[in-house]
N, C-alpha and C positions, 0 to 999 in steps of 0.2 A: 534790621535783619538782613541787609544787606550785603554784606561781608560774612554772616554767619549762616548759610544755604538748611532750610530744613523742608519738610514734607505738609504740604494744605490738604485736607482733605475737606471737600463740600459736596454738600448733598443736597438735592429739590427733589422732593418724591413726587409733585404734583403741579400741571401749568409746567411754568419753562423757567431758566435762570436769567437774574436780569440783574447782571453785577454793576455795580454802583462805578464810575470812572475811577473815583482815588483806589478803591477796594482791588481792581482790574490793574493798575497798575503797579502797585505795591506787590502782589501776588506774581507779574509776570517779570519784573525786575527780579526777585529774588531767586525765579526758578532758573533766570538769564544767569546768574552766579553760580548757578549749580547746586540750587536747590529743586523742587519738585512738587508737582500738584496734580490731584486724583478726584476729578470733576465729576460729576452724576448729576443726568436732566435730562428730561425729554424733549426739550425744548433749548437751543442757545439763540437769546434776545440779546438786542442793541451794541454793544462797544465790543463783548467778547465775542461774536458772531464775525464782526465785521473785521477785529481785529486777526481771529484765527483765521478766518476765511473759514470756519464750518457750517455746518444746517444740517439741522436731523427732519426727516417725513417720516409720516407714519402711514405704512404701506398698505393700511384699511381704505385708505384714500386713493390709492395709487393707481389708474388706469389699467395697465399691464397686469395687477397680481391681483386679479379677477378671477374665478373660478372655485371648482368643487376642494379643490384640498385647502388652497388658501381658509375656507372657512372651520376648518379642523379647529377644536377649541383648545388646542393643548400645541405649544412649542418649543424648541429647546433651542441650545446654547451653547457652542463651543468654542474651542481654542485654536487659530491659526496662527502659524509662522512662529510658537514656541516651543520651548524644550519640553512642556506638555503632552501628553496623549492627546492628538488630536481628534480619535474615535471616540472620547468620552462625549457624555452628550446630557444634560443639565434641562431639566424640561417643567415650565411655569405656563400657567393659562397663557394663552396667544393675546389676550387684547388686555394683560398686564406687561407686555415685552415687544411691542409692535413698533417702537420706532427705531430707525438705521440712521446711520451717516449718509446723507445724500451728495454731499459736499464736503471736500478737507482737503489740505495739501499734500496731495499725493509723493513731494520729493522729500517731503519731512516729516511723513506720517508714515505709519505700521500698521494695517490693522491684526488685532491683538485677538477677537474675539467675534463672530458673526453668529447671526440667527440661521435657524434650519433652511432660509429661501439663499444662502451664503451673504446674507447682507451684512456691513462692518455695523456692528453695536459697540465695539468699544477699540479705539485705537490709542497710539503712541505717537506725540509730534515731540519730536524736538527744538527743544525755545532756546536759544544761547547757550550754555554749558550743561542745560539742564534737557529735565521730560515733562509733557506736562501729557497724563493720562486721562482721556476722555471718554466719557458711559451714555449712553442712550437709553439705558433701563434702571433709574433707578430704583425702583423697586422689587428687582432681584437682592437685592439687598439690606429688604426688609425683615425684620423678627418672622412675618408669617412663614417666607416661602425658604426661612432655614431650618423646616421642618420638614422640608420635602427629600425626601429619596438623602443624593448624595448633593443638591446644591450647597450645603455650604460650603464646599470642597471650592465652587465655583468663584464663589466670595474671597474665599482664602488665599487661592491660584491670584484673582485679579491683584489681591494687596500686598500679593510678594513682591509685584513687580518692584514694588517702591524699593527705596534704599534702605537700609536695615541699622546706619549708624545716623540717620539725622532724627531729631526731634522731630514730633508730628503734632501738626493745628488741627482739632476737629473741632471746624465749626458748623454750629446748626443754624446761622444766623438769617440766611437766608431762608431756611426751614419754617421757622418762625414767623420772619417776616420784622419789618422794621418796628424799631421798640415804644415808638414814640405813634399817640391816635394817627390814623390814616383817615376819619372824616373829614368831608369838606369844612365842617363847622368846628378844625380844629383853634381857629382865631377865635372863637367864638368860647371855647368850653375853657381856654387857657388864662380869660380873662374876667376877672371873679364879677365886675359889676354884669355885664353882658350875656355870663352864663347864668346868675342869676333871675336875668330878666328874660331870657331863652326857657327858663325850666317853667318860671311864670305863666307867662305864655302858652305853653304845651299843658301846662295843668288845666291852665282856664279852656282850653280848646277841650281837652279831654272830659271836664265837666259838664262843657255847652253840649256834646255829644252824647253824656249818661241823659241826663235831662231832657232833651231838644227829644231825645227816640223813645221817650218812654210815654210825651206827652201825644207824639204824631204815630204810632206805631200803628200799622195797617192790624187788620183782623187775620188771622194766620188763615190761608185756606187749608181744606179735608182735600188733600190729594189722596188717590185712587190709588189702590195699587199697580203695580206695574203685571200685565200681564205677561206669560211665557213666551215668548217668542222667536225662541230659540230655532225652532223648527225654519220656520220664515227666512232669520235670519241669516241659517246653511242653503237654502235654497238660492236667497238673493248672492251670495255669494259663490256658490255653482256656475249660477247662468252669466255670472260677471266672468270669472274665469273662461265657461265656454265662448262667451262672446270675444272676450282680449283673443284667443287662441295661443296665447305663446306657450307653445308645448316646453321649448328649451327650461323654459321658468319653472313651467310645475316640475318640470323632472328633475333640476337641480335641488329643487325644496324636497322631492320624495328620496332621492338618494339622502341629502345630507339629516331627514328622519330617520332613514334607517341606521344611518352611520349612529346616530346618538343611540338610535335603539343596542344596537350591540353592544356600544359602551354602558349604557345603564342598565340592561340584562343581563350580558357576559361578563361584564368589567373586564373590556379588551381595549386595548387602547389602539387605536387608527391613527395613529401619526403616521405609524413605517407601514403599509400594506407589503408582506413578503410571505412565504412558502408557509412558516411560523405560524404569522397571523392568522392564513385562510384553514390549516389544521385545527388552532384552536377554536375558531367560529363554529367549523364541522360537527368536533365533537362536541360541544358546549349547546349544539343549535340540533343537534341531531340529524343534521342532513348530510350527503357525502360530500366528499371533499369535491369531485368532478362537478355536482352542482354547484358548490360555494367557487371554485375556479369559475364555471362557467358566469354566474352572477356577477363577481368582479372584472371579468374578462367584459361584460357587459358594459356596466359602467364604465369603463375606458373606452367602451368604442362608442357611448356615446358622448366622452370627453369630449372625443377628440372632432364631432359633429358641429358643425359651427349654427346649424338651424335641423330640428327635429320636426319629423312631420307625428301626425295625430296616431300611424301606426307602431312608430319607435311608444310614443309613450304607454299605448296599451300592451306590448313588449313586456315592456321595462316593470310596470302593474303587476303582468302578470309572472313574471319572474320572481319580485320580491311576494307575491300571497303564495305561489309553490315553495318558498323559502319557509314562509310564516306557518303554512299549512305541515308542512314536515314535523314541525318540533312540537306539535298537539298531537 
């Protein structure tokens, strides 16, 4: 295929890709001719890593992108630096689409496509006469989430890039997984005396086992039921809280309740907090708008607090039960 340039497309939907050296090669030779290849993982392991110079993180991990919105369960996806609308915006659960390009060579790369925090999820490097297009979410790419809104749009956009007169390889190989056993005891099961006397063996064990426990089996004891405890239980957990004191923590955890609260009561979505948003919370919540400002206006200043004392959080309490309180 060397002489005749066409289009790879590979997919890992889960773990990371880990191309075989011949497989890595044959694939980069050919896109060097002016052919092309449309890679999807969340992970790039061993020869291709090292050979591209890339590496994706996954920004749940990431020091810096810590905080109340980061944990918002829903994120999108869009298009830079093409002839695309780059205001459309393409939105999948946040910890199905979490990992970025942290690393790539920025004098022969593009990036093509980034997640809502602007991070590169899918670029463009140029290999020799060729492209080789690179994805960090492969599972925007799966049958479930081309059921959502306009994503398949998103899907469709990524695989125009490609060239439109070469033949295309879709392989699931790596999908898969190699075709041949992967037990350690594949010398073992390949060779007919040995597997044999392997199956022997696990039989006789398996029998000493039926036997051996039927003749030694203890007398079952009357366990008690388990009392309620529940009560107990919130208390122990109160005074644990009041003892740790870190107000910053319970307030992060009672904002992002309530955030889910809206979404599971309103069905408002809290990605974009704008004029919009706090209208519809209003009417849907019954409270006015000047209080829904002032409550969000809330949580931003106490964003933006690097350590809460004990009266921010009785604040912040009693702000969201006058919210709760309104719409009964």
């Amino acid at each position: 295929m060397r002489h005749h340039p066409v289009t790879f497309v590979v997919r890992k939907l889960v773990d990371g890709l880990l191309a075989r050296h011949e497989d890595l090669d044959a694939l980069l030779d050919n896109v060097s001719h002016g052919g092309s290849a449309f890679i999807s993982a969340q992970y790039f392991y061993g020869k291709i890593q090292d050979t591209l110079h890339v590496r994706t993180y996954d920004y749940f991990f990431h020091p810096d992108k810590q905080g109340f919105s980061y944990q918002q369960d829903t994120a999108a996806l869009v298009f830079r630096n093409t002839s695309y609308d780059s205001d459309a915006e393409y939105f999948y659960p946040r910890n199905n689409i979490h990992n970025y390009f942290v690393e790539f060579d920025s004098t022969r790369s593009q990036v093509v496509a980034t997640n809502d925090l602007d991070l590169p999820v899918t670029i463009r490097m140029a290999w020799g006469k060729g492209y080789l297009y690179l994805n960090s979410t492969p599972l925007a790419f799966t049958n479930a989430y081309m059921l959502y809104n306009n994503n398949p749009e998103f899907a469709s956009r990524i695989l125009s890039l490609l060239p439109a007169r070469q033949p295309v390889y879709w392989t699931e190989f790596y999908q898969r997984g190699r075709l041949e056993a992967q037990t350690p005891l594949r010398y073992v099961l390949t060779t007919e005396p040995l597997k044999w006397a392997y199956y022997l063996v696990a039989f006789s064990l398996l029998l000493f086992m039926i036997f051996e426990a039927k003749r030694k089996q203890r007398i079952i004891p009357v366990i008690p039921p388990l009392t309620n405890t529940s009560l107990e239980f919130v208390e122990t957990i109160g005074a644990l809280y009041f003892q740790h004191a870190d107000h910053t923590d319970m307030a992060e955890k009672k904002i992002n309740y309530f955030l889910e609260f809206i979404r599971s009561n309103y069905w408002v979505n809290t990605t974009v907090i704008n004029t919009d948003f706090l209208r519809t919370v209003a009417k849907r919540s019954g409270n006015s708008l000047d209080d829904v400002k002032n409550l969000f206006r809330y949580f931003q200043e106490l964003e933006g607090k690097t350590k809460l004392t004990e009266e921010d959080l009785i604040e912040l309490n009693s702000q969201i039960e006058k919210f709760h309180q309104a719409k009964s």
